[in-house]
Every structure is written in structure tokens, then in C-alpha cells.
C-alpha positions, -999 to 999 in steps of 0.1 A, spaced: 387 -183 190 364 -184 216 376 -186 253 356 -202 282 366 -192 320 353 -211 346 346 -188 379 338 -210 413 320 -188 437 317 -212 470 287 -207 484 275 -212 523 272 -246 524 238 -262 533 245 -290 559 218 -315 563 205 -345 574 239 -350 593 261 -343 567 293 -336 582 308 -322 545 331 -357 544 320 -359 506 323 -340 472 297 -309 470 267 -309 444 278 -282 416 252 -261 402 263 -244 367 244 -213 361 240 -195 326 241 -161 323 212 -137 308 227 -139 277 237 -174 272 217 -207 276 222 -237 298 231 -260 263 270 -248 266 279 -260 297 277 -297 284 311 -298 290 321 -283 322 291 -312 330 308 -339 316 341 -330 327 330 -329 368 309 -358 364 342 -376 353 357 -369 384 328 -378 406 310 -348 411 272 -342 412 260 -314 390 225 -305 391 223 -283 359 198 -252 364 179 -236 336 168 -197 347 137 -184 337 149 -150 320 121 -130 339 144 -103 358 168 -99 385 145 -110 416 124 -137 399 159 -156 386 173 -151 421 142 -162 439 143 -195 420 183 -201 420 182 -198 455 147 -220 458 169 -249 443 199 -244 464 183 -243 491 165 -281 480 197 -295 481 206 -316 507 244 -312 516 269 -288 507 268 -269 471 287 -249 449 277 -225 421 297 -218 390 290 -193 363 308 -201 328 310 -172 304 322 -175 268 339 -138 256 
């Protein structure tokens, strides 16, 4: 039986364009290195359902700084606050 945890690391939020935080944050599921972005369909479709916006991020697989340098390139695009999460599937 496979078990999925959810962990919800709140990151600074970004606050732009006058966003005063009033409204939901954009969550941004991130895959592990050994899993792909395909089994977080649900953990999409369930915050979608209660009004979230999830921009869902593929990483490259290239190492440590190169997966970093581009998370943090498309967090940093966001406009608003964000949130990452990071499923894992024992």
C-alpha cells in the first residue's frame, strides 16, 4: 500500500504589485529527484477544487544548483505570495 504525505514548507512570500496577501497563495508542487511531476495530479486537482492556483513545476534533473537556480527563477516570476510543497510516495 503506498502512502503519500503532503509536507507544506511556507516560503517568504513575494508581495507585489500591491498585493496586500488578502487572497489564496499560488502553490508550486515540486517532485523529488527520484519521482516525476505526473503523480502529483492529484494533490492538483484537489487544491484547484478549493480555489487554489497551482503552477505545477517540472525540474530539470541536472544537480543540486541547476534545480535550485531554476525553482527559485519561477518563484521568484510569481506575482503575489507562494507556497511550495514536496509530495513523497514511500
Amino acid at each position: 500500500m503506498a502512502v503519500a504525505t503532503l509536507c507544506v514548507a511556507p516560503a517568504a512570500p513575494a508581495v507585489t504589485d500591491g498585493d496586500t496577501g488578502g487572497g489564496k497563495p499560488t502553490v508550486v508542487p515540486v517532485h523529488g529527484a527520484f519521482a516525476g511531476g505526473s503523480g502529483r495530479s492529484g494533490l492538483i486537482e484537489w487544491l484547484e477544487r478549493r480555489g487554489y492556483t497551482v503552477m505545477a513545476l517540472a525540474k530539470r534533473l541536472c544537480g543540486l544548483f541547476s534545480d535550485s537556480t531554476h525553482i527559485a527563477s519561477v518563484l521568484n516570476s510569481i506575482k503575489g505570495r507562494w507556497l511550495t510543497t514536496s509530495t513523497a510516495e514511500p
